[in-house]
mmCIF file of the N, C-alpha and C atoms, coordinates in Angstrom:
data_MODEL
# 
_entry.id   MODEL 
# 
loop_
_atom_site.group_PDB 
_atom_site.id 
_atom_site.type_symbol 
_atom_site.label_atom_id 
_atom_site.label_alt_id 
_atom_site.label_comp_id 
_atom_site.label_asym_id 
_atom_site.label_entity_id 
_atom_site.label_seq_id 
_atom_site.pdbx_PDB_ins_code 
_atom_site.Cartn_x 
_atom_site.Cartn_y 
_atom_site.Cartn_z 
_atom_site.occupancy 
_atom_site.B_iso_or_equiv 
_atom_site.pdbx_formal_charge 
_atom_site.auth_seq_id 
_atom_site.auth_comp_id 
_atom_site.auth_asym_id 
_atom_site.auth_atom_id 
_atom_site.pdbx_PDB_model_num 
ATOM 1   N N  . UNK A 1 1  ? 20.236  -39.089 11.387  1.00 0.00 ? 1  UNK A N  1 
ATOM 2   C CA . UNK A 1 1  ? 20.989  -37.850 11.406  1.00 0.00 ? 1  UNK A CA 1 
ATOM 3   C C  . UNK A 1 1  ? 21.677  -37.634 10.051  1.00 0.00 ? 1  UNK A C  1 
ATOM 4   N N  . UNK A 1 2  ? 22.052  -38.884 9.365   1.00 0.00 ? 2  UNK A N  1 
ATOM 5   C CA . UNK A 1 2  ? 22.852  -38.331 7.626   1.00 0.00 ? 2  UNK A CA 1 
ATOM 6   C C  . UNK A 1 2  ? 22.089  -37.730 7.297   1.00 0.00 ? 2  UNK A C  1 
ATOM 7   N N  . UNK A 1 3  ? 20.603  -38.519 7.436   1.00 0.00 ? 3  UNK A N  1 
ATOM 8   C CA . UNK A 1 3  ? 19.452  -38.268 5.836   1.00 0.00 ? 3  UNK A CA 1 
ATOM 9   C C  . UNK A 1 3  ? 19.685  -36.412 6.284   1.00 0.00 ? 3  UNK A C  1 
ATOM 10  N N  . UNK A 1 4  ? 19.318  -35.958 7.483   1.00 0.00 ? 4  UNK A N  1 
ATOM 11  C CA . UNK A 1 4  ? 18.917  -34.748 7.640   1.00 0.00 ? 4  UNK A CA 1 
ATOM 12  C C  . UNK A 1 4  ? 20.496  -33.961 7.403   1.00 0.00 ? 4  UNK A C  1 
ATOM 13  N N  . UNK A 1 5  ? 21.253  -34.592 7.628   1.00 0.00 ? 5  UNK A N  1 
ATOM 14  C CA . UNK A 1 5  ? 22.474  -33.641 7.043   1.00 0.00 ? 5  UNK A CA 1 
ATOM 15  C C  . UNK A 1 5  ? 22.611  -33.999 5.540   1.00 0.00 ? 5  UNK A C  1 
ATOM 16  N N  . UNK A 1 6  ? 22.385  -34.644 4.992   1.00 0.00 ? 6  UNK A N  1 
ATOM 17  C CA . UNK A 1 6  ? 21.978  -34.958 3.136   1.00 0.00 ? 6  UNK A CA 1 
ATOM 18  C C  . UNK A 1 6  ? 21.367  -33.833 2.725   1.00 0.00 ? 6  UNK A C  1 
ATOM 19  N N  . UNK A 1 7  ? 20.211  -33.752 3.116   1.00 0.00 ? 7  UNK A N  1 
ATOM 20  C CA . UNK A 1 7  ? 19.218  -32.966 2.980   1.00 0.00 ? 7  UNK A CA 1 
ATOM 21  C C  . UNK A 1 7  ? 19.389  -31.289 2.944   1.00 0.00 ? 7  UNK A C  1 
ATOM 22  N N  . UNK A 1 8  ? 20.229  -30.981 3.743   1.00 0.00 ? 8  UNK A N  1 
ATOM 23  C CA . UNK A 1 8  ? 20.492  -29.975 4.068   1.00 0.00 ? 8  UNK A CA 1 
ATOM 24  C C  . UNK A 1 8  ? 21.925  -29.405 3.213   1.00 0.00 ? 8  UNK A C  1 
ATOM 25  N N  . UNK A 1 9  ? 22.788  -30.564 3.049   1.00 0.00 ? 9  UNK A N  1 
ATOM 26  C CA . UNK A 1 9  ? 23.841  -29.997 2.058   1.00 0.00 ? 9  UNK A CA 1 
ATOM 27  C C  . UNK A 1 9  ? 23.123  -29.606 0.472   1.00 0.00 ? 9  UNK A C  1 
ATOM 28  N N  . UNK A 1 10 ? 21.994  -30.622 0.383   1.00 0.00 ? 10 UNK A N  1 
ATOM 29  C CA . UNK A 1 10 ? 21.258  -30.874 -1.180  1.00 0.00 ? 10 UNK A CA 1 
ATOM 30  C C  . UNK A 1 10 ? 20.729  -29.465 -1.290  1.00 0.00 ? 10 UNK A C  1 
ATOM 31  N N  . UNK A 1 11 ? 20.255  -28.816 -0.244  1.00 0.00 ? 11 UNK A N  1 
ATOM 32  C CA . UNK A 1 11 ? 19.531  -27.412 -0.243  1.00 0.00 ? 11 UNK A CA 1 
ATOM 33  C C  . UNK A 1 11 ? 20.508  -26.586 -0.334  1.00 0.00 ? 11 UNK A C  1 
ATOM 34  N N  . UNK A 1 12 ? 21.566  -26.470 0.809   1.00 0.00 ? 12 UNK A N  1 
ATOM 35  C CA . UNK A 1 12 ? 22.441  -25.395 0.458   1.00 0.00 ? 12 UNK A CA 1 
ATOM 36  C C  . UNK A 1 12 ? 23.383  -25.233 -1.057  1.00 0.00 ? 12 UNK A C  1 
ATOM 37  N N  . UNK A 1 13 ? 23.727  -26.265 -1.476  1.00 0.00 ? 13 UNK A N  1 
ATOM 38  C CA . UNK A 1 13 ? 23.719  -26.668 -3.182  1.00 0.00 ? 13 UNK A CA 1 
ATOM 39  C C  . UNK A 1 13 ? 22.769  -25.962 -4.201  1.00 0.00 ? 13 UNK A C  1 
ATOM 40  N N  . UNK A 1 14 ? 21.432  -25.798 -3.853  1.00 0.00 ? 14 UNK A N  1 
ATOM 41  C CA . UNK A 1 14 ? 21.282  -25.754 -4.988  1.00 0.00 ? 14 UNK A CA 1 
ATOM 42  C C  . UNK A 1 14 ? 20.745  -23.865 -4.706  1.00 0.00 ? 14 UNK A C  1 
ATOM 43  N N  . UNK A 1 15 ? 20.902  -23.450 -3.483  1.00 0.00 ? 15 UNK A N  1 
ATOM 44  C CA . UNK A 1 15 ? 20.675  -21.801 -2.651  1.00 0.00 ? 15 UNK A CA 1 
ATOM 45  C C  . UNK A 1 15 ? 22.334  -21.624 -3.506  1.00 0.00 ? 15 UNK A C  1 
ATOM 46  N N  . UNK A 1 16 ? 23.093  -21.797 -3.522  1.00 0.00 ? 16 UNK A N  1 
ATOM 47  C CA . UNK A 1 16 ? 24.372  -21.542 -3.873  1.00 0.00 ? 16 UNK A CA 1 
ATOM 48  C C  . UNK A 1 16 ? 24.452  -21.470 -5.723  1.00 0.00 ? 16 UNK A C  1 
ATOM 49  N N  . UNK A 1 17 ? 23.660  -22.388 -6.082  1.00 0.00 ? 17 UNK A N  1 
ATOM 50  C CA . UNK A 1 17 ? 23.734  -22.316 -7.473  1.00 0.00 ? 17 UNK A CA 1 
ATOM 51  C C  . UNK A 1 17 ? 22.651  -21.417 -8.241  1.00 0.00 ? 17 UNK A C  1 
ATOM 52  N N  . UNK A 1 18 ? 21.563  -20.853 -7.185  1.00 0.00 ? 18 UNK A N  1 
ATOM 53  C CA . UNK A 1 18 ? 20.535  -19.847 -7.681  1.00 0.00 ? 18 UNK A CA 1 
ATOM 54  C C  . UNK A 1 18 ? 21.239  -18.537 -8.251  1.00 0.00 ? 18 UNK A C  1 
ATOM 55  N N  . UNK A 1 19 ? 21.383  -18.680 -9.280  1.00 0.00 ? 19 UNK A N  1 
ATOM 56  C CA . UNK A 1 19 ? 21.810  -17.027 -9.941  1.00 0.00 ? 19 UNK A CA 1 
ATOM 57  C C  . UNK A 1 19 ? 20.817  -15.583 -9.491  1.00 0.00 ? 19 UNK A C  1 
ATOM 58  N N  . UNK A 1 20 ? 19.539  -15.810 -9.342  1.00 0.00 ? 20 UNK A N  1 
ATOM 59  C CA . UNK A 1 20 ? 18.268  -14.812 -8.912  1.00 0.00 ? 20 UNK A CA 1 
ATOM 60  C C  . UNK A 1 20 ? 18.687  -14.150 -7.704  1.00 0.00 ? 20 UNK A C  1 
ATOM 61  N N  . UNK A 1 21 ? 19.670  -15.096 -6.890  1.00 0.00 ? 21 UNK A N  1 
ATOM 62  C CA . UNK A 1 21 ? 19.762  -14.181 -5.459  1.00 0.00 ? 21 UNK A CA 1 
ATOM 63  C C  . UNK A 1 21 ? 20.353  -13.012 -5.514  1.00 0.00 ? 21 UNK A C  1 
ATOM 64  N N  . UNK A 1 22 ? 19.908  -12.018 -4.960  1.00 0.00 ? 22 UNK A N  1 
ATOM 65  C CA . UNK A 1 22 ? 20.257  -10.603 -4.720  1.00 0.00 ? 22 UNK A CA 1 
ATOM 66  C C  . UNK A 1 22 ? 19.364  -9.735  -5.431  1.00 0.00 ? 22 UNK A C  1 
ATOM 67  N N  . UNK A 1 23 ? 19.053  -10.124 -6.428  1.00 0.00 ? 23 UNK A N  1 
ATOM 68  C CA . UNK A 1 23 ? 18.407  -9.357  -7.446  1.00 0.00 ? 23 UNK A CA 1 
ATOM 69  C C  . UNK A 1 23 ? 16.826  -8.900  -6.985  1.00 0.00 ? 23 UNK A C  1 
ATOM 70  N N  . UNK A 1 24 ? 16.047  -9.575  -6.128  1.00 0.00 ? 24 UNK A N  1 
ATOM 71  C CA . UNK A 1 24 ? 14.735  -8.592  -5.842  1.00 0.00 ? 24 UNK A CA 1 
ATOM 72  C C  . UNK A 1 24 ? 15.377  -7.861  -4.624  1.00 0.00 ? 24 UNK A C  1 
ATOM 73  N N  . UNK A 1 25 ? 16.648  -7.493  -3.849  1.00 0.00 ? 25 UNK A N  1 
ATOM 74  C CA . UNK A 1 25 ? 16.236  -6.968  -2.940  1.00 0.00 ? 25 UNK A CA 1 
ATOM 75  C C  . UNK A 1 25 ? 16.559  -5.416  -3.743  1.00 0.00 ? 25 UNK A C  1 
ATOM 76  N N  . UNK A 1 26 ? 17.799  -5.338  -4.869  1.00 0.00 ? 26 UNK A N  1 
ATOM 77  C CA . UNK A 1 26 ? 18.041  -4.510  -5.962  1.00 0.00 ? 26 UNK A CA 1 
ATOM 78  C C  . UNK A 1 26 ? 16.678  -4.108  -6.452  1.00 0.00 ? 26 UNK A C  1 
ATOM 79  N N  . UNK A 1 27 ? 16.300  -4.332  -7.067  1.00 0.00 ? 27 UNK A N  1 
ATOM 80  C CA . UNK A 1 27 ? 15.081  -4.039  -7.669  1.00 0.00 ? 27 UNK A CA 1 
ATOM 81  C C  . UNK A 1 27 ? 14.105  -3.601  -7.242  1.00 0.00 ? 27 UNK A C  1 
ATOM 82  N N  . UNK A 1 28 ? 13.729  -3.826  -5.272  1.00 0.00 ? 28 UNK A N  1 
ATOM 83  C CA . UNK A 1 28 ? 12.848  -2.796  -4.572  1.00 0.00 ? 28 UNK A CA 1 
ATOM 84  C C  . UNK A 1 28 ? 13.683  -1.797  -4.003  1.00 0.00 ? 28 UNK A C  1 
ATOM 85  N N  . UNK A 1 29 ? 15.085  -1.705  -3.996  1.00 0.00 ? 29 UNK A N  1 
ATOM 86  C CA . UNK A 1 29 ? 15.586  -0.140  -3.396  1.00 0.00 ? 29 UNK A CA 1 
ATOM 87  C C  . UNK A 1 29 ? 15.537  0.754   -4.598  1.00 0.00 ? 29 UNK A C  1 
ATOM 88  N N  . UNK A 1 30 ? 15.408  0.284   -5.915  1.00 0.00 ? 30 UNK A N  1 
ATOM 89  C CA . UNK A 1 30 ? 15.457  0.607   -6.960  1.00 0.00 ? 30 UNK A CA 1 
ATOM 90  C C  . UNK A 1 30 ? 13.932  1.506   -7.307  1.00 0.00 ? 30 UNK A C  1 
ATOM 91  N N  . UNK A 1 31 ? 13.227  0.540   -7.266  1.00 0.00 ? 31 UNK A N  1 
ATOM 92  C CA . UNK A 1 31 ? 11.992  1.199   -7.012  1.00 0.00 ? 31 UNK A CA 1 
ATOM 93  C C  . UNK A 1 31 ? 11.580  1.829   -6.100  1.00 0.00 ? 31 UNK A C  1 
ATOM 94  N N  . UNK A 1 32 ? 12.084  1.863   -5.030  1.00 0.00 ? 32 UNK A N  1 
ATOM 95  C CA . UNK A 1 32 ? 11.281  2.828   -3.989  1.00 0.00 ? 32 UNK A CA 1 
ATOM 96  C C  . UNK A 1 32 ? 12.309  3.872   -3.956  1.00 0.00 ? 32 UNK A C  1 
ATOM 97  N N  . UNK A 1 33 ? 13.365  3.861   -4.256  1.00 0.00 ? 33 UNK A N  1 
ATOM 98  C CA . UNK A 1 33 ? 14.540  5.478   -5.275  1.00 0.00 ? 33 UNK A CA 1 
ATOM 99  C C  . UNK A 1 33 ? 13.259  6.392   -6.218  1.00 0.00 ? 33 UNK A C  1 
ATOM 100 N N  . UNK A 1 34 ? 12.876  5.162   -7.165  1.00 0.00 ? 34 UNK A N  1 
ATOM 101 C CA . UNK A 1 34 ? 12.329  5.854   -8.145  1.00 0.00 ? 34 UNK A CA 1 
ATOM 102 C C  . UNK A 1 34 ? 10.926  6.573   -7.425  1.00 0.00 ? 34 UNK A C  1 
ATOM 103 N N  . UNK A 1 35 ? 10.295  5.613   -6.836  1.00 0.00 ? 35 UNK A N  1 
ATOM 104 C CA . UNK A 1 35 ? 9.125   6.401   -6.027  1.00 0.00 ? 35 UNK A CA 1 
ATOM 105 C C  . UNK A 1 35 ? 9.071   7.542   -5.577  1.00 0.00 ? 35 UNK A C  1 
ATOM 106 N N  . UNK A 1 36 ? 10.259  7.794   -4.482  1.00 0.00 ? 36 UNK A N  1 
ATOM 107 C CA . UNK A 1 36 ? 10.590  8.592   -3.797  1.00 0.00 ? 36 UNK A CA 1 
ATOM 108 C C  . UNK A 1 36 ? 11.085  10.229  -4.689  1.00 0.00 ? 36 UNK A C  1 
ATOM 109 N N  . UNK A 1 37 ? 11.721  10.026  -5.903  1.00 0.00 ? 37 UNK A N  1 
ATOM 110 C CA . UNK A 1 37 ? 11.786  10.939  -7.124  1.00 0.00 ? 37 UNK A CA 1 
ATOM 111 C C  . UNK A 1 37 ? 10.723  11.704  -7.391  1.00 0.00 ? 37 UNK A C  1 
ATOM 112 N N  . UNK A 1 38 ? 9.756   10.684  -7.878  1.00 0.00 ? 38 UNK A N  1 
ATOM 113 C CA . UNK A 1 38 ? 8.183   11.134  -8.074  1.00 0.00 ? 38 UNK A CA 1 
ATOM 114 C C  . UNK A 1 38 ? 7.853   11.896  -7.876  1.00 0.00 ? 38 UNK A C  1 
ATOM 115 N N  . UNK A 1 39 ? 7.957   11.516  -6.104  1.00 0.00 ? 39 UNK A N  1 
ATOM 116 C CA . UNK A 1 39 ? 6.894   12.147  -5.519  1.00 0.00 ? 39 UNK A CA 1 
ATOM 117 C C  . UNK A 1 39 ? 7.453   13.487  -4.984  1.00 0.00 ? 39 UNK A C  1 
ATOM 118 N N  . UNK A 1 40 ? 8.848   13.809  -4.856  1.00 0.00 ? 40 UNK A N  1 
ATOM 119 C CA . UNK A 1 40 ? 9.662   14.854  -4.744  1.00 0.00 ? 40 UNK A CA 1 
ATOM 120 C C  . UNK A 1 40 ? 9.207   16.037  -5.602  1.00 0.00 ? 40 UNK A C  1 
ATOM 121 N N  . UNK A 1 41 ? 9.451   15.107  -7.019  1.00 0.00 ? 41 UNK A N  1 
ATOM 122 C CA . UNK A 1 41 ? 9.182   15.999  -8.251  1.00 0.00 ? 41 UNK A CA 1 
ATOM 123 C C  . UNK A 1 41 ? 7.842   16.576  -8.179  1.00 0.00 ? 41 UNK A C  1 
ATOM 124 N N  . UNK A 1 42 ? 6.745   15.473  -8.346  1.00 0.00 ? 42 UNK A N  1 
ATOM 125 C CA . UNK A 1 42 ? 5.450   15.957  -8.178  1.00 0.00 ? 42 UNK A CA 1 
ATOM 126 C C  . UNK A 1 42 ? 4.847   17.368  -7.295  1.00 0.00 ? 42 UNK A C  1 
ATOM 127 N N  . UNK A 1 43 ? 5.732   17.106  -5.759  1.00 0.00 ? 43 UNK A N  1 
ATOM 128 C CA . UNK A 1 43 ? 5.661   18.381  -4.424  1.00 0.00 ? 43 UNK A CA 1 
ATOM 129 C C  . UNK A 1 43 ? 6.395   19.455  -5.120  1.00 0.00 ? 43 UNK A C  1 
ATOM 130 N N  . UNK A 1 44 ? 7.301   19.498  -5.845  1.00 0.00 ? 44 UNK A N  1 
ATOM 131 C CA . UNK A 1 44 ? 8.156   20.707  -5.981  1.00 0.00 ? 44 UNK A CA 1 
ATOM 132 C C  . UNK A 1 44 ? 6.875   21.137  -7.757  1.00 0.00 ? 44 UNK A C  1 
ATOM 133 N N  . UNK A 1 45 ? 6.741   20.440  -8.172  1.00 0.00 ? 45 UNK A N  1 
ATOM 134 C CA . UNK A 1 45 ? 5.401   21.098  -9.298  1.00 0.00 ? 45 UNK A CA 1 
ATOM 135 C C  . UNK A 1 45 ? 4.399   21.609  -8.547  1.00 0.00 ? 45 UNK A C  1 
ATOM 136 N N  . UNK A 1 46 ? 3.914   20.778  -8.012  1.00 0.00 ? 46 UNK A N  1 
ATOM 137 C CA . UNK A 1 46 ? 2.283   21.567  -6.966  1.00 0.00 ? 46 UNK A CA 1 
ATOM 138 C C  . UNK A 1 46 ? 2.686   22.878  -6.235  1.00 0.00 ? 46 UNK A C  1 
ATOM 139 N N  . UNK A 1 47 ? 4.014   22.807  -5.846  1.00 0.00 ? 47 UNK A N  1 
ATOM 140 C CA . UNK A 1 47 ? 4.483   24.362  -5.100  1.00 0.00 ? 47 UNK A CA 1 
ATOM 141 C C  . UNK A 1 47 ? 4.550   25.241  -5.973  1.00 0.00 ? 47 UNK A C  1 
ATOM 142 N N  . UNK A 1 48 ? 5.231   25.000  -7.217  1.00 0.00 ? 48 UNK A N  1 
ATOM 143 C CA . UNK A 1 48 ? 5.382   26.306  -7.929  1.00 0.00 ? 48 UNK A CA 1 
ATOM 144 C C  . UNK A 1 48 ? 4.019   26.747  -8.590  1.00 0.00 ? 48 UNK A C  1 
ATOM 145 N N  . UNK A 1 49 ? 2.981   25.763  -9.016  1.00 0.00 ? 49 UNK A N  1 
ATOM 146 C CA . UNK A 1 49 ? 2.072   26.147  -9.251  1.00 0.00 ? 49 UNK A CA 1 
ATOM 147 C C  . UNK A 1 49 ? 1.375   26.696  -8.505  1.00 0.00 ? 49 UNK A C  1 
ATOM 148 N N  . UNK A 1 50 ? 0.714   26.212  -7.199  1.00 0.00 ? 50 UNK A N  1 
ATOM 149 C CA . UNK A 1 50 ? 0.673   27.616  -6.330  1.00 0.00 ? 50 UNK A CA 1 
ATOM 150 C C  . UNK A 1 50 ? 1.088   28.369  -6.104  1.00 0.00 ? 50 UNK A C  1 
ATOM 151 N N  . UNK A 1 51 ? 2.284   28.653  -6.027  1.00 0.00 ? 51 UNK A N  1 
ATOM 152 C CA . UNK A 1 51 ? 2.876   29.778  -6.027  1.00 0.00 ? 51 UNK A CA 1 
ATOM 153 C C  . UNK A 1 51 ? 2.244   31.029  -7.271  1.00 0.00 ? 51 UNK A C  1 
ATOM 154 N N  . UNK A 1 52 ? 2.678   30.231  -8.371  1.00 0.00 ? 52 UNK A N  1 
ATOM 155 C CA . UNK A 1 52 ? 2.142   31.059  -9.283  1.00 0.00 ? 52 UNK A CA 1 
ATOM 156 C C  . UNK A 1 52 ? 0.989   31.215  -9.506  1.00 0.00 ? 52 UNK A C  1 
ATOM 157 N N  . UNK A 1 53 ? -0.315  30.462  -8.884  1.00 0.00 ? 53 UNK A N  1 
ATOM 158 C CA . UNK A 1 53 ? -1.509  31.072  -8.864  1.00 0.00 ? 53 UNK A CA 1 
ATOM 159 C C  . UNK A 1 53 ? -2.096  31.973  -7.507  1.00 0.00 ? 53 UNK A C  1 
ATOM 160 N N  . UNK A 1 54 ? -1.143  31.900  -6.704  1.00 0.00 ? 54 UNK A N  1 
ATOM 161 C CA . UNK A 1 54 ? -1.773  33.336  -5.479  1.00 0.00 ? 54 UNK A CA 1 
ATOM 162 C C  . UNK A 1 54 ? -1.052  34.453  -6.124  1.00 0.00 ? 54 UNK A C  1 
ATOM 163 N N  . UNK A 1 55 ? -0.014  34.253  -7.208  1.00 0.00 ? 55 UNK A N  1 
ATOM 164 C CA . UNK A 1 55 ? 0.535   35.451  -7.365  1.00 0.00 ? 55 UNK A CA 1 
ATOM 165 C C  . UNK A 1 55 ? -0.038  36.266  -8.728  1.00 0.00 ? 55 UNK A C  1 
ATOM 166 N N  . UNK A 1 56 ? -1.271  36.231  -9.020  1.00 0.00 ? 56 UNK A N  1 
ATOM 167 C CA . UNK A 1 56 ? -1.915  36.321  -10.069 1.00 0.00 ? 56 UNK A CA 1 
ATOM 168 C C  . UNK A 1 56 ? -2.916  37.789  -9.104  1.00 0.00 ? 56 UNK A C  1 
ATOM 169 N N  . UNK A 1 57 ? -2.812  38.885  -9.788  1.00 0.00 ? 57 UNK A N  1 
ATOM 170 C CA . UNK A 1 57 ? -3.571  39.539  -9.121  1.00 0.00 ? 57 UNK A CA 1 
ATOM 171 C C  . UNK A 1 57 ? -5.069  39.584  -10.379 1.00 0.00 ? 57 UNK A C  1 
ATOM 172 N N  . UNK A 1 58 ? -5.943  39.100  -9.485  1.00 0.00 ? 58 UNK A N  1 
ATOM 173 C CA . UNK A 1 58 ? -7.884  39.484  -10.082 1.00 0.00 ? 58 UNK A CA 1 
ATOM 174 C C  . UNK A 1 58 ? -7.914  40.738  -9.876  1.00 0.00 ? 58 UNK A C  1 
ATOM 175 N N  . UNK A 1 59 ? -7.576  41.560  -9.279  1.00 0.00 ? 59 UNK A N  1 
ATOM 176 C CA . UNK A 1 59 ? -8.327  42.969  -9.250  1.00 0.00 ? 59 UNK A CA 1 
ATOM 177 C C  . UNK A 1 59 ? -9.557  43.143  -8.593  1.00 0.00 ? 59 UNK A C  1 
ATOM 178 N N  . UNK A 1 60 ? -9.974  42.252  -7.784  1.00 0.00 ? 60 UNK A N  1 
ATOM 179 C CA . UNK A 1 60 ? -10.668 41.881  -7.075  1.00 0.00 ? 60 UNK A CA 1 
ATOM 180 C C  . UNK A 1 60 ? -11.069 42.822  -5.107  1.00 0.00 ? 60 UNK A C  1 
ATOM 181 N N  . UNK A 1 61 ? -9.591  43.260  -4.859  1.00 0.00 ? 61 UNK A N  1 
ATOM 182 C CA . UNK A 1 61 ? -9.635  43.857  -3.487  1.00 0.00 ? 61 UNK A CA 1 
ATOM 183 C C  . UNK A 1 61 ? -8.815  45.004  -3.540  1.00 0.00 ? 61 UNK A C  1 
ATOM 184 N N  . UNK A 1 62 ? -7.895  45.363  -2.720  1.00 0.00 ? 62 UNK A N  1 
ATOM 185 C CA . UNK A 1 62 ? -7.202  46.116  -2.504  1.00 0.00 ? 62 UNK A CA 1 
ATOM 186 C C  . UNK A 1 62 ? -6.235  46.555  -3.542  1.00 0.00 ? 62 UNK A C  1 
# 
């Protein structure tokens, strides 16, 4: 029963001394912010450009 409580303080030691923690879960809300921008931006371009190409009269009908 020590060895396995040894063992287990030796791990939480060195989880405690990892500087990296926190930092990927930052870095995917971060990126999927930025994703989410994109693709916002991208929908609001494709709209106005349609927009502005049905509003193009050919001379075509009526």
């Amino acid at each position: 029963m020590r060895i396995v409580w040894e063992l287990m303080a030796a791990r939480l030691a060195l989880l405690r001394g990892d500087s990296e923690r926190g930092e990927i879960t930052t870095t995917v809300i971060v990126t999927a912010l930025m994703a989410i921008a994109a693709i916002a931006i991208i929908a609001i371009i494709v709209a106005k450009l349609t927009q502005k190409a049905n509003s193009i009269d050919l001379g075509l009908g009526s």
